[in-house]
N, CA, C and O of each residue as an XYZ file, in Angstrom:
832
protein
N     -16.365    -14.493      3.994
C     -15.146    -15.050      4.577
C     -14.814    -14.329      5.872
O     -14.458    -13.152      5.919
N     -14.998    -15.350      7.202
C     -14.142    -14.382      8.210
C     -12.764    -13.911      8.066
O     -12.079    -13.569      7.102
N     -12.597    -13.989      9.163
C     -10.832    -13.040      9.187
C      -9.570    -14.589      9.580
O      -8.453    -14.878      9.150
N     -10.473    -15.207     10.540
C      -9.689    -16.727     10.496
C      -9.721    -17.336      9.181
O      -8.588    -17.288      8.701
N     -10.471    -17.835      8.477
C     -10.666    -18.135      7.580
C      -9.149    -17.600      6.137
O      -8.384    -18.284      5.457
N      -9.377    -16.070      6.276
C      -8.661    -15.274      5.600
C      -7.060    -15.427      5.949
O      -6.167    -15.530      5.109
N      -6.911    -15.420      7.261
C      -5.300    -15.502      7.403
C      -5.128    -17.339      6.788
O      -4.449    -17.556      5.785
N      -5.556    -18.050      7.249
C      -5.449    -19.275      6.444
C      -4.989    -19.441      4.783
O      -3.958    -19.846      4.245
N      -6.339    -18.896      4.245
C      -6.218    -19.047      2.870
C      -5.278    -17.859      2.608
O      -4.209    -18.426      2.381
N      -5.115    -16.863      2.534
C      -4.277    -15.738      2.549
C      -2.515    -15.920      2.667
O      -1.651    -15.132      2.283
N      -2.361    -17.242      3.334
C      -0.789    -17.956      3.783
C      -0.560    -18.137      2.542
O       0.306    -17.766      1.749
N      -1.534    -18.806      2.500
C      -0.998    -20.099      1.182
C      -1.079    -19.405     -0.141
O      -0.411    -19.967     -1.010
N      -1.710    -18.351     -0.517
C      -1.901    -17.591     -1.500
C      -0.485    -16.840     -1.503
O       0.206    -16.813     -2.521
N      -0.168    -16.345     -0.524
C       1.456    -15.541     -0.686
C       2.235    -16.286     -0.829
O       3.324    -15.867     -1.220
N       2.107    -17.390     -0.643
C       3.119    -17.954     -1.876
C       3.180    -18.021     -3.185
O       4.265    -18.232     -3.728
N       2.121    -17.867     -3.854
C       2.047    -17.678     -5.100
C       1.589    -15.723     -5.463
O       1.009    -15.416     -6.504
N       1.808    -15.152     -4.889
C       1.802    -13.870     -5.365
C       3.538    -13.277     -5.880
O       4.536    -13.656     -5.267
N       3.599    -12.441     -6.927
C       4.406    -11.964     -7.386
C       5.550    -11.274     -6.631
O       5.067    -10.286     -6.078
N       6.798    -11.371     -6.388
C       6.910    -10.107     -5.331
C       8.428    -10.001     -5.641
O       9.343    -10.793     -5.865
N       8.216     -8.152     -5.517
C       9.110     -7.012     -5.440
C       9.750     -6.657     -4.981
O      10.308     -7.396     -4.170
N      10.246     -5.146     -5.113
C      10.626     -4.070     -3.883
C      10.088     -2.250     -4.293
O       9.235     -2.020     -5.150
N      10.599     -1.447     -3.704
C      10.271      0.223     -4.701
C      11.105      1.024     -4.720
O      11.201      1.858     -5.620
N      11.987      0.929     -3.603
C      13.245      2.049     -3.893
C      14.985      1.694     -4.994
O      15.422      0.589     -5.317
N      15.224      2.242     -5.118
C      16.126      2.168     -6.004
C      17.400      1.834     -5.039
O      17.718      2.639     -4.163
N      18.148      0.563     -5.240
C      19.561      0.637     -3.826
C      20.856      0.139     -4.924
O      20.861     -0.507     -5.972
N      21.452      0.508     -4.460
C      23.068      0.544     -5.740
C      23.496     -0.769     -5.406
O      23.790     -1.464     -6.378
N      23.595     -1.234     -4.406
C      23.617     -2.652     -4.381
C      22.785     -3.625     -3.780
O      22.938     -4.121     -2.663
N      21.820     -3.882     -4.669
C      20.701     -5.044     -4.274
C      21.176     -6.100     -4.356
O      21.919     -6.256     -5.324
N      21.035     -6.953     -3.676
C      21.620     -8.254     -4.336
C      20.407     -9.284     -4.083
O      19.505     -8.985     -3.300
N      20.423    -10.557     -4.803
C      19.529    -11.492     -4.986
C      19.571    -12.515     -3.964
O      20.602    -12.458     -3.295
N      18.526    -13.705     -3.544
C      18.727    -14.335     -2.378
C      19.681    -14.864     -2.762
O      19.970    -15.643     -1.853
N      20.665    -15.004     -3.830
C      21.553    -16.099     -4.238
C      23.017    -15.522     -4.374
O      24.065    -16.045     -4.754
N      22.681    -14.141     -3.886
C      24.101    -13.487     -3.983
C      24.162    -12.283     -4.967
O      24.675    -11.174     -4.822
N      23.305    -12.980     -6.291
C      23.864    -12.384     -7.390
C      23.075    -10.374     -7.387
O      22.063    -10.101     -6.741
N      23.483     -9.819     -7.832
C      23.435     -8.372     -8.120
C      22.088     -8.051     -9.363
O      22.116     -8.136    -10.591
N      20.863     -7.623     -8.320
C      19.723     -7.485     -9.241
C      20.007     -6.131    -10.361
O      20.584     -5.048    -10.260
N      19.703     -6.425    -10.809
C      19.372     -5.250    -12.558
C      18.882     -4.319    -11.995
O      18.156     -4.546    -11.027
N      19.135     -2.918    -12.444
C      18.295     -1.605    -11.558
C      16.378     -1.491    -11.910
O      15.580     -0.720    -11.377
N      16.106     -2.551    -12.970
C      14.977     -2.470    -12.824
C      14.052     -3.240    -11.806
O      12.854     -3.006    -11.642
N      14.745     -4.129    -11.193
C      14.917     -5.190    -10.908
C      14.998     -4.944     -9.227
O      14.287     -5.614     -8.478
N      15.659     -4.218     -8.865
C      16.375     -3.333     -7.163
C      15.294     -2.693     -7.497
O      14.991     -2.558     -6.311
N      14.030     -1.929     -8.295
C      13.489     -0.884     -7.597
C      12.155     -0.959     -8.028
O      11.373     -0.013     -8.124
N      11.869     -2.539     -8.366
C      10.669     -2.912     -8.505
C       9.833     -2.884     -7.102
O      10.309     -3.242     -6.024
N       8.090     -2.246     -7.363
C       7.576     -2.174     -6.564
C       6.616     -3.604     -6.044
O       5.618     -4.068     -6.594
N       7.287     -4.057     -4.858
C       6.550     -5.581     -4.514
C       4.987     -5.678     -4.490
O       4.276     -4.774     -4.052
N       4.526     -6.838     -4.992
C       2.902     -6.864     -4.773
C       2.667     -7.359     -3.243
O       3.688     -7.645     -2.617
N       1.360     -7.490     -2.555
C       1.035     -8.427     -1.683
C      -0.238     -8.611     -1.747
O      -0.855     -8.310     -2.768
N      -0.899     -9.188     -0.563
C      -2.197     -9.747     -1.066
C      -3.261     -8.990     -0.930
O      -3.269     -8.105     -0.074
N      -4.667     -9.281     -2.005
C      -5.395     -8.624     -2.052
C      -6.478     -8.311     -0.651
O      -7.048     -7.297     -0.248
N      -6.422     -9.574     -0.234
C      -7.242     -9.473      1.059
C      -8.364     -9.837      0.880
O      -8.434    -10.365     -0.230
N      -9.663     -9.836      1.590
C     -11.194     -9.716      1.567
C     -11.642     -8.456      1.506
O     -12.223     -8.407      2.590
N     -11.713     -7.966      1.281
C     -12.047     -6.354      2.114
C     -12.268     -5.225      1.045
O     -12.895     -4.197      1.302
N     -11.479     -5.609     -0.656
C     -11.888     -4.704     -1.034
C     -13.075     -4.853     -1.789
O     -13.668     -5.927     -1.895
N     -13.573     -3.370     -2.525
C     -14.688     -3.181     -2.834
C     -14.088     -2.474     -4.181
O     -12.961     -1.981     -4.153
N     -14.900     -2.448     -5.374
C     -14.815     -1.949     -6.387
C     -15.723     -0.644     -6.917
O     -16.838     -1.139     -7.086
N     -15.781      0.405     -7.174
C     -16.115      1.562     -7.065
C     -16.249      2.749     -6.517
O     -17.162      3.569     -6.619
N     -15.025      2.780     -5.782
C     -14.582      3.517     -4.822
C     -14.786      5.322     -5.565
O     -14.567      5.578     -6.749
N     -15.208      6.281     -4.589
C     -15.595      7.390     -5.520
C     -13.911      8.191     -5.854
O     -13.046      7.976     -5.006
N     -13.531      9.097     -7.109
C     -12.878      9.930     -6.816
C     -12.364     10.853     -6.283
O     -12.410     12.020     -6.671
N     -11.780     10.411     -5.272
C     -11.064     11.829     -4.136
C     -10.287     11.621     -3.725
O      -9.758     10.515     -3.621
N      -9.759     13.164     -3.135
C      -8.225     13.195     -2.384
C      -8.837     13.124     -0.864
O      -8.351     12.271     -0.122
N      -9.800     13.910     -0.397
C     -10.096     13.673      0.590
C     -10.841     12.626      1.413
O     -12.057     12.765      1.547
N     -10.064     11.332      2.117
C     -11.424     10.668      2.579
C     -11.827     11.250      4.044
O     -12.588     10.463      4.607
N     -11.590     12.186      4.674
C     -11.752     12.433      6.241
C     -13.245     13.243      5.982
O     -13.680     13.941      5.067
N     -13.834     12.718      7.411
C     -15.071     12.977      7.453
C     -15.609     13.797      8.834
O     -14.855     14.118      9.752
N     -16.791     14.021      8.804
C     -16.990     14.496     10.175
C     -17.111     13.695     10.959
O     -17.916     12.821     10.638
N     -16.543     13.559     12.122
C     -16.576     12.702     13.408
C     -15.553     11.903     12.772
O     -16.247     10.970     12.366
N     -14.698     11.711     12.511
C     -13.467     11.173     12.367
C     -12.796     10.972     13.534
O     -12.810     11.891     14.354
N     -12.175      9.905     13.799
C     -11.447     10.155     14.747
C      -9.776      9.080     14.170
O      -9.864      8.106     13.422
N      -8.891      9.426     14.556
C      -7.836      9.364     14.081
C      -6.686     10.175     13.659
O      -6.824     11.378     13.439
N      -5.895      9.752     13.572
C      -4.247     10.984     13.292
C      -4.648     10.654     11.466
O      -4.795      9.630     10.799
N      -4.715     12.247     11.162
C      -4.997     12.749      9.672
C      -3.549     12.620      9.005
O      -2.652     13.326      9.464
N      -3.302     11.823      8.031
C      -2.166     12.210      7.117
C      -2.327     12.400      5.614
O      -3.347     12.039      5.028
N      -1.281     12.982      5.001
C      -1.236     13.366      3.644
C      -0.398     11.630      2.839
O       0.774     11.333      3.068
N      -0.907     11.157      2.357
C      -0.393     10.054      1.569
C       0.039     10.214     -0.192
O      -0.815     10.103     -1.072
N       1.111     10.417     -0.401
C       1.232     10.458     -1.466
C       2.499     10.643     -2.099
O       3.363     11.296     -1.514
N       2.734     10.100     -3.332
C       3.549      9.874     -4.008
C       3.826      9.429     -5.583
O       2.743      8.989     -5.969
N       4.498      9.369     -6.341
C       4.625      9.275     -7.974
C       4.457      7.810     -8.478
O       5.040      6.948     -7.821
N       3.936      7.532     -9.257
C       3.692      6.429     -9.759
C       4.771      6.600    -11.506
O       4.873      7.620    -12.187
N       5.297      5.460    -11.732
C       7.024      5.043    -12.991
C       6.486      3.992    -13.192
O       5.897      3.192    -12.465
N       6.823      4.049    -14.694
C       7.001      2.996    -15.473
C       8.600      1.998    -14.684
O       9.414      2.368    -13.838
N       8.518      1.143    -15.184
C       9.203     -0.224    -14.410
C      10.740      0.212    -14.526
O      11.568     -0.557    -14.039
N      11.328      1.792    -15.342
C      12.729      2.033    -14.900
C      12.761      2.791    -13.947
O      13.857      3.285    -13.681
N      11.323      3.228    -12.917
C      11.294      3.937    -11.768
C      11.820      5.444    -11.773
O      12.354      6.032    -10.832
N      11.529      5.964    -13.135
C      12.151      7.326    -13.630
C      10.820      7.455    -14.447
O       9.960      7.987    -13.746
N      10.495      7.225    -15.362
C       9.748      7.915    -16.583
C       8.630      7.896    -15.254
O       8.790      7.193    -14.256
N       7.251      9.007    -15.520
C       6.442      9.093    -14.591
C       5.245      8.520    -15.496
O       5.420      8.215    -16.675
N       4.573      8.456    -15.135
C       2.902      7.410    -15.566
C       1.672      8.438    -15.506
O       1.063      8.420    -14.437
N       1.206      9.334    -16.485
C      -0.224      9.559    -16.680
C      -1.282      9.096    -16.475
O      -1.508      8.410    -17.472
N      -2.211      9.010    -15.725
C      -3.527      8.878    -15.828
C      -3.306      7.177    -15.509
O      -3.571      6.346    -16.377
N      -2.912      6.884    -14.474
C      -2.997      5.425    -13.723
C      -3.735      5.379    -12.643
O      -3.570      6.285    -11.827
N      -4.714      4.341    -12.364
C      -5.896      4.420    -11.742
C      -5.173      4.391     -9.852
O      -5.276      3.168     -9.770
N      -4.894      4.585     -9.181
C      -4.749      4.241     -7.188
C      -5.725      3.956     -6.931
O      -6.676      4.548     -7.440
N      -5.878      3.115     -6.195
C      -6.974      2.648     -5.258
C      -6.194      2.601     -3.873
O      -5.032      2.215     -3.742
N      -7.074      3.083     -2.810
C      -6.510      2.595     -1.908
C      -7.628      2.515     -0.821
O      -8.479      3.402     -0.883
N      -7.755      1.533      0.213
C      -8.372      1.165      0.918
C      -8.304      0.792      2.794
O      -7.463     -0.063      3.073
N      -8.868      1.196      3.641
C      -8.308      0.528      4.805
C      -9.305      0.625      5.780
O     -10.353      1.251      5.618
N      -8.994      0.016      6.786
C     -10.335      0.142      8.317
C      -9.995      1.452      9.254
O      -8.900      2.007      9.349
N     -10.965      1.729      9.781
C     -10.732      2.620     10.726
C      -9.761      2.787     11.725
O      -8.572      2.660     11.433
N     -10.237      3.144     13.254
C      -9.066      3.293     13.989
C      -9.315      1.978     14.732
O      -8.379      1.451     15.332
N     -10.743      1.328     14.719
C     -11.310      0.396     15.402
C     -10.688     -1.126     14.840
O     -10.542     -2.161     15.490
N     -10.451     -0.919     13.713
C      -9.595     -2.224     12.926
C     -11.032     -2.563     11.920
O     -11.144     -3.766     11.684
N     -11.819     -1.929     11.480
C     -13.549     -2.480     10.628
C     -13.092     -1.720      9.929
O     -12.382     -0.751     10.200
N     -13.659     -2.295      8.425
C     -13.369     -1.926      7.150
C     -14.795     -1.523      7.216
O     -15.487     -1.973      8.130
N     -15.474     -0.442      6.033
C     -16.724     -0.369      5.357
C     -16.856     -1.456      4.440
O     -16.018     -1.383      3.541
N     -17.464     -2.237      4.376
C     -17.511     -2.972      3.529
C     -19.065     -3.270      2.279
O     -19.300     -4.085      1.388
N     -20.004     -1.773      3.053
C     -21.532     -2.066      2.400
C     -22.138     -0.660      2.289
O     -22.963     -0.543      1.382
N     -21.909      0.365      2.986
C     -22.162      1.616      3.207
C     -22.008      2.377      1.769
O     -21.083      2.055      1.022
N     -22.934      3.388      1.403
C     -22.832      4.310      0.304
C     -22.168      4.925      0.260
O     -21.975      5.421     -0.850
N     -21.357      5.350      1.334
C     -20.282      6.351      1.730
C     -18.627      5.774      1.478
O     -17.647      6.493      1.280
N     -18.650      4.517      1.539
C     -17.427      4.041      1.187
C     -16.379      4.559      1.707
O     -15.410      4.883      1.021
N     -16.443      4.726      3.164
C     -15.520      5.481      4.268
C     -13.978      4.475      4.150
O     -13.639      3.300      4.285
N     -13.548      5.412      3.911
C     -11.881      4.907      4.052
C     -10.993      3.997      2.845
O     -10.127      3.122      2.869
N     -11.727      4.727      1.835
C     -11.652      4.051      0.598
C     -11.820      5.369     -0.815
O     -12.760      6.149     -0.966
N     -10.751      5.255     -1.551
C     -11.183      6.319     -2.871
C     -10.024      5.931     -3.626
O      -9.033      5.419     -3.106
N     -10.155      6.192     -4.940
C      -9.424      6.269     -6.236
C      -8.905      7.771     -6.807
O      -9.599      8.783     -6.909
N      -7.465      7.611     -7.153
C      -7.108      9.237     -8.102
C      -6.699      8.714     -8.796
O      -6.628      7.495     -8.639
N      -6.057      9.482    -10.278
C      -5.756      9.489    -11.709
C      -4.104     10.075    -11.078
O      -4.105     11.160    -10.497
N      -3.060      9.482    -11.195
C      -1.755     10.234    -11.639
C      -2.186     10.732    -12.310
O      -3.139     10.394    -13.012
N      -0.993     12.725    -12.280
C      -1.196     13.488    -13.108
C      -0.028     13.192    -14.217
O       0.565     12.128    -14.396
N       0.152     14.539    -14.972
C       1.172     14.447    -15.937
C       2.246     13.931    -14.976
O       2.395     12.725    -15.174
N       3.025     14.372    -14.041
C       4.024     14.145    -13.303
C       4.293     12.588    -12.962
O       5.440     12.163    -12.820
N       3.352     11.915    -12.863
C       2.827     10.749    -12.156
C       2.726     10.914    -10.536
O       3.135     10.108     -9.701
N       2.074     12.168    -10.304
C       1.935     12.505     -8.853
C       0.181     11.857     -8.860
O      -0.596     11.712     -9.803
N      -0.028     11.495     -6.963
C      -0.639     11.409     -6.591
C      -1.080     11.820     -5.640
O      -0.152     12.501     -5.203
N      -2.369     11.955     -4.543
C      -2.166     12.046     -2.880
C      -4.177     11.465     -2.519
O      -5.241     11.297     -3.115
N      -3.638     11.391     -1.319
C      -5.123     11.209     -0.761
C      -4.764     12.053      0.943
O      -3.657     12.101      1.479
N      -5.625     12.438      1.307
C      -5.486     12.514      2.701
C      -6.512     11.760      3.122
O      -7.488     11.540      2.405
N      -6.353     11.202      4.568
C      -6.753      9.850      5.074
C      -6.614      9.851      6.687
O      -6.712     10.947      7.239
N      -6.401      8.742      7.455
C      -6.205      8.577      8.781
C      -5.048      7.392      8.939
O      -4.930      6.535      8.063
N      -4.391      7.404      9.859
C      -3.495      6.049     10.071
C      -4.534      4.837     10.628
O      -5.076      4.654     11.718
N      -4.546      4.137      9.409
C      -5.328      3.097     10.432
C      -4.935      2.377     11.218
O      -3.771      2.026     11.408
N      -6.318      1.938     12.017
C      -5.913      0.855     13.381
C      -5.620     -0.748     13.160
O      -5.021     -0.936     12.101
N      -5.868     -1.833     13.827
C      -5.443     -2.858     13.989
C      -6.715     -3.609     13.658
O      -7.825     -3.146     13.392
N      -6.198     -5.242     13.752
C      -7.506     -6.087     13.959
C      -7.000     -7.400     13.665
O      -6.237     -7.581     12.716
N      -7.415     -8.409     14.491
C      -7.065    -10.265     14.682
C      -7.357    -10.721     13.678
O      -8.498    -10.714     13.215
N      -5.997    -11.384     12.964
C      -5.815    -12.707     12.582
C      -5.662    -13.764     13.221
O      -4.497    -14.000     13.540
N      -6.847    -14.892     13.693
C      -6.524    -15.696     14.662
C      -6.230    -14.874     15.909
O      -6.900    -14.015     16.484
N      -4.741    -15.515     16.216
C      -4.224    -14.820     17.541
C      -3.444    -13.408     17.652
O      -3.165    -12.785     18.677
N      -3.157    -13.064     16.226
C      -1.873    -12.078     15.578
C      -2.870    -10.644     15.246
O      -3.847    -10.408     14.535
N      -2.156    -10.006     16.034
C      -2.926     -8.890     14.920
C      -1.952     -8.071     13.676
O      -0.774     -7.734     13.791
N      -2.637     -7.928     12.769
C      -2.019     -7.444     11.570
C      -1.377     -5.990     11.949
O      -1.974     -5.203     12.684
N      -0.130     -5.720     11.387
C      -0.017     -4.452     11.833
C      -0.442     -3.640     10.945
O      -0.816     -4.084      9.859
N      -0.478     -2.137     11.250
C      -1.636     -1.074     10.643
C      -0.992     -1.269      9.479
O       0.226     -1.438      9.424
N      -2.348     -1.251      7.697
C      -1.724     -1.051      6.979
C      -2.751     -0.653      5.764
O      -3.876     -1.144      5.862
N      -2.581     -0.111      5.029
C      -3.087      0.802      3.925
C      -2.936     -0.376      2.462
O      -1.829     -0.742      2.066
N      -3.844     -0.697      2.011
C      -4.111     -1.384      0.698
C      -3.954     -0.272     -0.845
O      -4.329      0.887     -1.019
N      -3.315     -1.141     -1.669
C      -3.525     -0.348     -2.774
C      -3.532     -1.351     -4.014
O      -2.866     -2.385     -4.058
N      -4.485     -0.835     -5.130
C      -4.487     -1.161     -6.401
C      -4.540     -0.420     -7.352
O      -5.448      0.406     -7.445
N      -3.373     -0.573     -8.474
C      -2.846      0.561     -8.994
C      -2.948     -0.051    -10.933
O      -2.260     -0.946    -11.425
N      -3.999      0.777    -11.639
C      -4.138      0.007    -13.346
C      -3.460      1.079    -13.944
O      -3.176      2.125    -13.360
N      -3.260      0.872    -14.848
C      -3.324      1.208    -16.570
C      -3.009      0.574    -17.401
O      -2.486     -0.529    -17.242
N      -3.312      1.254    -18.818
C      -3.528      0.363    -20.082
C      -2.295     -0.623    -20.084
O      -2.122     -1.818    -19.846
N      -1.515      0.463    -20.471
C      -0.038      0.163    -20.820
C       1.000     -0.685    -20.028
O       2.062     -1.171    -20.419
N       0.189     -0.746    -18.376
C       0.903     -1.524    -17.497
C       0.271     -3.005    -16.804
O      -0.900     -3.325    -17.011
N       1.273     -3.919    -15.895
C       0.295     -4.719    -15.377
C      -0.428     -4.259    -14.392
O       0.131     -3.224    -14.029
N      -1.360     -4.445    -13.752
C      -1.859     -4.518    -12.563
C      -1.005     -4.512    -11.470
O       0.072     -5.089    -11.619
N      -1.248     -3.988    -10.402
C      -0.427     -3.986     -8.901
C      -1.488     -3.719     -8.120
O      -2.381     -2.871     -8.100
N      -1.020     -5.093     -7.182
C      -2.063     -5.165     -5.620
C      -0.927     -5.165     -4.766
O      -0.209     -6.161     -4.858
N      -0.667     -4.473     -4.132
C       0.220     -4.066     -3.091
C      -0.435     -3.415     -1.516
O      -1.630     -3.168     -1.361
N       0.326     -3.271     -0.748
C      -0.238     -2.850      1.044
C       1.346     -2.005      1.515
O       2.402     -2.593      1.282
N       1.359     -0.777      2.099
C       2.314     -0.228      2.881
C       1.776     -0.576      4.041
O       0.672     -0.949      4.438
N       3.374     -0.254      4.724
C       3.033     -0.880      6.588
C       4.321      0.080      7.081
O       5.384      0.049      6.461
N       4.197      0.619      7.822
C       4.717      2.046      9.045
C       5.926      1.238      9.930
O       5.806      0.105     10.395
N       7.017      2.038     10.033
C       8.219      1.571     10.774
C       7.626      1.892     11.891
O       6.790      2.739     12.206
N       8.442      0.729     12.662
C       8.293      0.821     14.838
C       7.635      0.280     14.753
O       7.743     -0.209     15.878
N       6.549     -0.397     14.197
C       5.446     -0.821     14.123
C       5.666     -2.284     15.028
O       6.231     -3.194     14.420
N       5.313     -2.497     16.206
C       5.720     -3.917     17.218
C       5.083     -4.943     16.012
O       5.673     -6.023     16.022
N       4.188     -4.869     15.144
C       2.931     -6.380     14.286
C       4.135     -7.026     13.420
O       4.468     -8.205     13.294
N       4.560     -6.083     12.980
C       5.193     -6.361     11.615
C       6.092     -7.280     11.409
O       6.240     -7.617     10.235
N       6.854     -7.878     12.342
C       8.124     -9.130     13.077
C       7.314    -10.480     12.921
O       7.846    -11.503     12.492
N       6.168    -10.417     13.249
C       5.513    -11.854     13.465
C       4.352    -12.016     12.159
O       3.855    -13.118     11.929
N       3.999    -10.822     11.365
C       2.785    -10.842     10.581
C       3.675    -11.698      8.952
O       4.796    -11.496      8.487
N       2.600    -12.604      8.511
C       3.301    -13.321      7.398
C       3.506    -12.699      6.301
O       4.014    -13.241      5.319
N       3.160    -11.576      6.342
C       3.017    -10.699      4.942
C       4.090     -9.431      4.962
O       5.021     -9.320      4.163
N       3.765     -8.452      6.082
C       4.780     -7.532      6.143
C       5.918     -7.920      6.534
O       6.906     -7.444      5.975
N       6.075     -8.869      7.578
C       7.463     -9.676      8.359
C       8.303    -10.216      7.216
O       9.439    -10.622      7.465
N       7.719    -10.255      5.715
C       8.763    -10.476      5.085
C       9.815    -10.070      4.609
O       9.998     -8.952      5.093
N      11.104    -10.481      3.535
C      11.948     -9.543      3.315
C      11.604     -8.923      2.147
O      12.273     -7.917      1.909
N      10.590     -9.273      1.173
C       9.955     -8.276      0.182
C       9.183     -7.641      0.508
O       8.524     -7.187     -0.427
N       8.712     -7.156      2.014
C       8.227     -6.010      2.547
C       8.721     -5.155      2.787
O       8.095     -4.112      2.979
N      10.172     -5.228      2.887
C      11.247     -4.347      3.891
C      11.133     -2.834      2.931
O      11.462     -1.801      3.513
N      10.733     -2.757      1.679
C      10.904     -1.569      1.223
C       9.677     -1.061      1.193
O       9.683     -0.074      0.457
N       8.638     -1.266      1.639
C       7.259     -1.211      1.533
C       6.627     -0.143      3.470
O       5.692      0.558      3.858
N       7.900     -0.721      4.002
C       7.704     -0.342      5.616
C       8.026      1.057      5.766
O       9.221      1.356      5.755
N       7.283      1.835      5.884
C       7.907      3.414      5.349
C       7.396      4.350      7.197
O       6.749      4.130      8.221
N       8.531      5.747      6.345
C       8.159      6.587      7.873
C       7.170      7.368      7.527
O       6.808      7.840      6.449
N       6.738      7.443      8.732
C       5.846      8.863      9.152
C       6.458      9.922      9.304
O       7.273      9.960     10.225
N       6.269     11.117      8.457
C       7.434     12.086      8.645
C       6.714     13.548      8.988
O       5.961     13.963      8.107
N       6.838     14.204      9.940
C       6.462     15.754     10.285
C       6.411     16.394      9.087
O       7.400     17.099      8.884
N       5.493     16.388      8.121
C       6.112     17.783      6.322
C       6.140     19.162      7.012
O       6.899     19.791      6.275
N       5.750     20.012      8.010
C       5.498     21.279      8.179
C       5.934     21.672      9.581
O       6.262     20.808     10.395
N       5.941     22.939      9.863
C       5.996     23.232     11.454
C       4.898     23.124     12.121
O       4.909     23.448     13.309
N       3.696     22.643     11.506
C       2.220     22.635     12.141
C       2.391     21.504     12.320
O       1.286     20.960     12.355
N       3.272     20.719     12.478
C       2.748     18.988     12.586
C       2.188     17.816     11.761
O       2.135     16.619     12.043
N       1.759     18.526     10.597
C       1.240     17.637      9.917
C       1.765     16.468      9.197
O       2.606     16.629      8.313
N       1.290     15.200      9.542
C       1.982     14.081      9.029
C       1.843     14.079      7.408
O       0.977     14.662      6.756
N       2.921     13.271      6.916
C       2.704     12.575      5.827
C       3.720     11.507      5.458
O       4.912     11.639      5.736
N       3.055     10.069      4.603
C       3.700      9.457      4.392
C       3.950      9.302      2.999
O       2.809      9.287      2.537
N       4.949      9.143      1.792
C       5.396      9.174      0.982
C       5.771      7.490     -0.300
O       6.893      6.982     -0.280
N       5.099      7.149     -0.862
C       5.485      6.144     -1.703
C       4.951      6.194     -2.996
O       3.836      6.357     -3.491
N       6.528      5.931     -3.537
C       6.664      5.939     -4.842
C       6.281      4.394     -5.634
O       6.872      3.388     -5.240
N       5.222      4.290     -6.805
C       5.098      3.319     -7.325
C       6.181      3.190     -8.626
O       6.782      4.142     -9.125
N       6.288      1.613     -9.098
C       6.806      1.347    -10.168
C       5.540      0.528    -10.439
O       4.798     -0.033     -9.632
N       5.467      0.612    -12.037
C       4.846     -0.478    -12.969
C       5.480     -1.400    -13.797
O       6.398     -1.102    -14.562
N       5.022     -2.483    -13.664
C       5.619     -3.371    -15.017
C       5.328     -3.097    -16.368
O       4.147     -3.003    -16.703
N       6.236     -2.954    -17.195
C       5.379     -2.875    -18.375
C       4.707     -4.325    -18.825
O       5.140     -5.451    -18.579
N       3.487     -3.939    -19.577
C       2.809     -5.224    -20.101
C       3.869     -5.653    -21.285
O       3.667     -6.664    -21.957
């Protein structure tokens, strides 16, 4: 499947995908007015799976490599059961994305820019990684964004994507431009006096 191809079928598919939010807000309210349930305000939204991923991604925190080129960040955050409090053991992350060039690996043994961790007891996670770059839909380019797929037994499935505030893509792109993205659009934040980035998101699960 090209990438034209993909924004096409990819439209019409988000309409039928499930969708959320992840932070917890005291007053959410529904498109209809009414006042969502706190499980409900701090559900984590799905979006689409894309073309791009691959299944067997190796275990690691680290995907940066030699000759890397890109701004290095720390990604990570707790994965909850669906009251966004209890924390989640041993739930599979996936996460996936293209370089700085906007190309995914999509065949390579190395499986660059792509790995899986286990939440711990805490339901902590992290990977360190790169901010990825861009790449055309049609005429649009997608703004930068990080894929994730998140299992366990006990929960449903989640295919979800974060996408970076300031970001100029994100206004016109059909997926992040939405309003069940808005909690998904997160900062880049300085963690240290050395500079080092990191970005921070917390998962919820549904229970099965």
């Amino acid at each position: 499947m090209d990438r034209k191809e993909f924004i096409i079928n990819s439209t019409l598919a988000a309409f039928a995908v499930s969708i959320s939010g992840c932070k917890k807000d005291e007053e959410t309210t529904t498109t209809s007015g009414g006042v969502l349930t706190p499980v409900e305000a701090c559900e984590t939204t799905s979006d689409i799976l894309g073309p791009f991923y691959r299944a067997g991604a190796p275990d690691r925190y680290d995907l940066t490599f030699a000759g890397l080129t890109g701004n290095v960040i720390e990604l990570k955050g707790k994965v909850f059961k669906e009251d966004c409090s209890t924390p989640i053991e041993n739930a599979l992350v996936e996460i996936w994305h293209c370089d700085t060039a906007g190309a995914y690996d999509n065949s390579s043994s190395d499986f660059k820019h792509r790995g899986t961790r286990s939440s711990d007891v805490n339901g902590d996670y992290a990977f360190k990684t790169i901010l990825p770059g861009k790449y055309k839909n049609g005429t649009l380019y997608r703004p930068s964004h990080i894929h994730f797929k998140i299992t366990h037994p006990d929960s449903e499935e989640l295919v979800s994507q974060i996408y970076f505030k300031n970001d100029p893509h994100i206004e016109d792109d059909p997926w992040a431009g939405t309003k069940n993205a808005e909690r998904r659009i997160l900062p880049i934040t300085l963690e240290d006096v050395n500079g080092n980035l990191a970005i921070e998101f917390d998962i919820s699960l549904k229970n099965k």
